[in-house]
C-alpha positions in Angstrom: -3.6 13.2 15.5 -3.8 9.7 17.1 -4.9 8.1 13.3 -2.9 4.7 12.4 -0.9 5.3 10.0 0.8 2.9 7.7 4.0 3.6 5.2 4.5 0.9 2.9 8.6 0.8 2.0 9.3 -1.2 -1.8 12.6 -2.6 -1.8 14.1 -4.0 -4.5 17.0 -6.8 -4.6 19.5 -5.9 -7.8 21.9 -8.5 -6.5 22.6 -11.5 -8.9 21.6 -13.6 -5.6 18.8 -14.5 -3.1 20.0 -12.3 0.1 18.1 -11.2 3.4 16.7 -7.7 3.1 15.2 -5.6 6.4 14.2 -1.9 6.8 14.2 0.0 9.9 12.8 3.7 10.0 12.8 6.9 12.6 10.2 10.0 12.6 10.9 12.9 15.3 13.3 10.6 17.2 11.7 7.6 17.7 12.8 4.0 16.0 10.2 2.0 14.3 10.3 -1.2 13.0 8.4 -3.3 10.3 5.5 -6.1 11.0 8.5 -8.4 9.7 11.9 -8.5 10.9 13.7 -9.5 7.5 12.2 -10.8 4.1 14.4 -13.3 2.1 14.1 -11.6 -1.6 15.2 -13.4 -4.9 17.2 -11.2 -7.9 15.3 -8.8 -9.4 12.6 -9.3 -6.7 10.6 -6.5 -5.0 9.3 -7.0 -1.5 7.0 -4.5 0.4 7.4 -3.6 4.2 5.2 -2.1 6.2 5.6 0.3 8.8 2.3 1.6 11.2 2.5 4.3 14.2 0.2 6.9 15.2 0.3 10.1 14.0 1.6 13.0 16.4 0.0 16.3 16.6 2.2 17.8 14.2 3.6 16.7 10.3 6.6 14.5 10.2 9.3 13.7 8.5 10.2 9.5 8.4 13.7 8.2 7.7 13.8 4.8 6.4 17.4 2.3 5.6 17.8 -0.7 3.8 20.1 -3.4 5.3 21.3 -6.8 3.6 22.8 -9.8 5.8 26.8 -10.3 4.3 26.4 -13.0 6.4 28.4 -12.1 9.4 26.5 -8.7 9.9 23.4 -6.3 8.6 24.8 -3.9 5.9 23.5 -0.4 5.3 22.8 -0.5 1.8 20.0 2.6 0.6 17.8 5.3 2.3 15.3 7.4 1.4 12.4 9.6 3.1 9.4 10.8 2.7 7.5 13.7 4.5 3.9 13.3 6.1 1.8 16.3 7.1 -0.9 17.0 9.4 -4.5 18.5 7.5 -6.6 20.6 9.8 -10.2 18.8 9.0 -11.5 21.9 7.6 -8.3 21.7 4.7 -9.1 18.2 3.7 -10.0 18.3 0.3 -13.9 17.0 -0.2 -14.3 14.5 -3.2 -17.6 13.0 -4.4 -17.2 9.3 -5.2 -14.3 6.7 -4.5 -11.3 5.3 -6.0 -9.8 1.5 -5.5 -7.0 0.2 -6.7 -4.9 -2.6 -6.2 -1.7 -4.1 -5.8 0.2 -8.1 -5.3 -1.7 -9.1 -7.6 -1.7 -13.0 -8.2 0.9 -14.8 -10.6 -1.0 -15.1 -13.9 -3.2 -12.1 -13.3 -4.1 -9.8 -16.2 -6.8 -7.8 -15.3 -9.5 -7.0 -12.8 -13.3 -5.8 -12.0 -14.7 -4.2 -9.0 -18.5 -4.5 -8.1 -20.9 -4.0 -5.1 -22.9 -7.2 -5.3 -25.9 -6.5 -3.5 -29.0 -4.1 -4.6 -28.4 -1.7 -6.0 -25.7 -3.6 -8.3 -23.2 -1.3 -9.1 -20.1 -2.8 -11.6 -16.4 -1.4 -12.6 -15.3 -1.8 -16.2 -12.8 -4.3 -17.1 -9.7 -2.4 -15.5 -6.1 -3.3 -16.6 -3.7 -4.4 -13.4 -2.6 -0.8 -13.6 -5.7 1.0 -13.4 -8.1 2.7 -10.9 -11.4 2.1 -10.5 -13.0 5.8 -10.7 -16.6 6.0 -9.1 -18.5 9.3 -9.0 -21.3 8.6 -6.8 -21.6 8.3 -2.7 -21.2 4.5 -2.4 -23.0 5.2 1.3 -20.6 2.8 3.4 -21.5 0.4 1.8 -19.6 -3.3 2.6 -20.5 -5.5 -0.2 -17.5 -4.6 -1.9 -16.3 -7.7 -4.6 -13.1 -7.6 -6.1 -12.4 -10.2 -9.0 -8.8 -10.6 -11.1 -8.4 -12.4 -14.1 -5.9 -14.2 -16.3 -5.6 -13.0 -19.8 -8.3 -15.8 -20.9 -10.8 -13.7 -18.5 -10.9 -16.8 -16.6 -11.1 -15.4 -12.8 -8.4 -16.8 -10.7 -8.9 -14.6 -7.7 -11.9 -13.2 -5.2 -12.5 -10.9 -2.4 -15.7 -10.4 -1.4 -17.2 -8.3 1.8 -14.8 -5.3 1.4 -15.9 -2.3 3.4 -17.4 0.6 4.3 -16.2 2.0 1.5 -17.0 6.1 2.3 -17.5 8.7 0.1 -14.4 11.2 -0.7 -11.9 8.8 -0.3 -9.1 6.5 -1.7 -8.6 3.1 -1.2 -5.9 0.6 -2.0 -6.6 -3.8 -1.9 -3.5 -5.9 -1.3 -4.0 -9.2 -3.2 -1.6 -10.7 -1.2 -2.7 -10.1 2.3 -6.5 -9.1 1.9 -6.6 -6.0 3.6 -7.9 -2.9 2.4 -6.0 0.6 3.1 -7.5 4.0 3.0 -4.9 6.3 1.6 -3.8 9.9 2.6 -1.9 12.7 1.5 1.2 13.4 2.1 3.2 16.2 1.8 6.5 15.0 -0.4 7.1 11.4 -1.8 10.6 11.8 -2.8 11.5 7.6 -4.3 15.4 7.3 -4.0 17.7 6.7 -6.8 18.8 3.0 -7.0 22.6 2.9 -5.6 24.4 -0.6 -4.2 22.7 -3.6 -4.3 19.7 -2.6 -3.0 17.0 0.1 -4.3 14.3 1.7 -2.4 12.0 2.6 -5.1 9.0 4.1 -3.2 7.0 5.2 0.2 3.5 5.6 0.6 1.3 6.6 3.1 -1.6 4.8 3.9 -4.4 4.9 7.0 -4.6 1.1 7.5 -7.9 -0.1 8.1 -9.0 -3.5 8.8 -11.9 -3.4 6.9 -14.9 -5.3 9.0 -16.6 -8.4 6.7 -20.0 -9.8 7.4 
């Protein structure tokens, strides 16, 4: 109880048109909003909203709608759900190791490495855009975190460097776009919505968002 948590909502614009796309969302009664009040989305587009509140003292359940502007008024277009539950400390599942992943990644981008730069050096393999870095060891808190994404030349096009503490037992996700690292959790049900109307939201995810400290 009292964590930040963070739901990231995918929408997805299957009109033949540029429109204006906002989300709104509930959880035991009380309205939440995105950071951002509306995103302008092209066809074919997918834009990600983000939605952060504290969790309760008990699991939830968080409703969130899709609107699109007609241009005289907001129109309800999609909905979906997803629930989020509440792990007694002494449930949470105990993992050796990491795992990072990422997501926006840059136009052109076509794979990516991971490494902790200072001693003791410690690398990723060459990762497709797709695929999780998988370490099995404590990596101790460490903040020297370096993630580096290429274009299919291997010519780096994009660098992050002084990610961290990354702790051991957990899951992390980097958003190329915005540079912030999230720590994810589990929840209970993700249950993606099937596309209907002009709008489609494919996905939630729960996240712990942490503004990772850089030296």
């Amino acid at each position: 109880p009292g964590d930040l948590v963070t739901v990231e909502v995918r929408v997805k614009n299957l009109h033949t048109g540029t429109i204006y796309i906002a989300t709104t969302g509930r959880y035991d009664s009380v309205d939440i909003l995105p950071a951002e009040d509306y995103a302008i989305v092209d066809p074919g587009a997918i834009h990600s909203f983000y939605f952060s509140f504290s969790m309760p003292d008990n699991g939830i359940n968080l409703d969130v709608w899709s609107f699109f502007w007609t241009g005289e008024e907001w129109y309800q277009d999609d909905y979906s759900y997803i629930d989020i539950a509440l792990i007694p400390p002494e449930e949470k599942e105990v993992n050796m190791g990491f795992t990072l992943k990422i997501t926006n990644v840059p136009e052109g981008a076509a794979m990516w490495t991971a490494l902790f730069y200072n001693e003791p050096r410690i690398y990723s393999p060459v990762l497709e855009l797709d695929e999780p870095w998988d370490y099995a060891d404590d990596p101790e808190a460490r903040t020297d975190l370096m993630i580096r994404i290429f274009d299919s030349d291997l010519r780096e096009i994009f660098t992050d460097t002084n990610l961290g503490p990354i702790e051991d037992g957990k899951s992390y996700t980097y958003n190329c776009s915005t540079g912030v690292l999230y720590e994810a959790i589990l929840a209970a049900s993700l249950w993606p919505l099937a596309i209907i109307g002009g709008l489609g939201i494919l996905g939630l995810g729960a996240t712990v968002a942490l503004a990772m400290a850089r030296r």
